[in-house]
N, C-alpha and C positions, 0 to 999 in steps of 0.2 A: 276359450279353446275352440278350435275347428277341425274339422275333420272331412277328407275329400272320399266319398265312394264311389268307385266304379262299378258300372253293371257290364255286364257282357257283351253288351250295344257297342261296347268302347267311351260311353258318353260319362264323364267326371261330375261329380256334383260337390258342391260346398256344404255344409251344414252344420250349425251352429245354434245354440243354447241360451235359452237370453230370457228368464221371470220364468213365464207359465208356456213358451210357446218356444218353436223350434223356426229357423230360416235357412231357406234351402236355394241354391243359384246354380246355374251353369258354371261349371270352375274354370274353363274359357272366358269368362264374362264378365263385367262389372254391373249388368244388370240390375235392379230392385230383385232381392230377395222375393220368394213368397214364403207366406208366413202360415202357419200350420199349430193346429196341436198338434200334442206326440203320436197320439191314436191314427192321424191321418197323414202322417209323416211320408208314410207307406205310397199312398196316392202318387204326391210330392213327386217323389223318388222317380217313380213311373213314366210321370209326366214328362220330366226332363230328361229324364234317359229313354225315353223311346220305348221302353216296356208295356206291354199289352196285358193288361188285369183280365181280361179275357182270356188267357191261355195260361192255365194253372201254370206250369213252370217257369212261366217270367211272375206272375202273379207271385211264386213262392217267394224268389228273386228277389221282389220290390219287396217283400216283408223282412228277409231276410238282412237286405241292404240297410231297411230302418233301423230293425235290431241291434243291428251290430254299431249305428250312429250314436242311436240312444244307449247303450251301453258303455260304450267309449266315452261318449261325451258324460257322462255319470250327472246326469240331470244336474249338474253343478250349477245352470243358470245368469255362469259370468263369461261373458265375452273377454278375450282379452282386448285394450286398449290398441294394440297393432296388427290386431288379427295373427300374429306371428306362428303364432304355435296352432298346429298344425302338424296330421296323422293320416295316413294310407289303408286305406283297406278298398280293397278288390273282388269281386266273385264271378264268377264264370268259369 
């Protein structure tokens, strides 16, 4: 399973659930993944959506965005096969 978050930058992310570790891409992009524990997911998030961890309200943002991945995704650990499946979530 996958699941695409938006932060309020407008910038989409992919993220997805695979053994002990999370992968996160530009959902524009076919890029290499970066590859993350769950703890640092948060970073991740940040990074690719243009969020400043420096500025407590996008800072809450990127935790928030994690949260809501790693929830959805329910630590389940299994990719699907076609990436097919696939879910929305937004904040801003």
């Amino acid at each position: 399973m996958q699941i695409t978050v938006t932060a309020s930058t407008g910038a989409a992310v992919l993220v997805w659930h695979q053994f002990d570790s999370y992968y996160a891409r530009k959902a524009d992009t076919t890029d290499d993944p970066q590859i993350c524990l769950g703890v640092d997911l948060f970073e991740v998030i940040a990074e690719l959506t243009g969020l400043d961890l420096e500025d407590s309200e996008e800072a809450a943002e990127a935790v928030r965005l994690a949260d809501d991945a790693q929830r959805s995704l329910g630590g389940s650990g299994a990719l699907d096969a076609g990436g097919a499946s696939s879910r929305e979530r937004s904040s801003g």
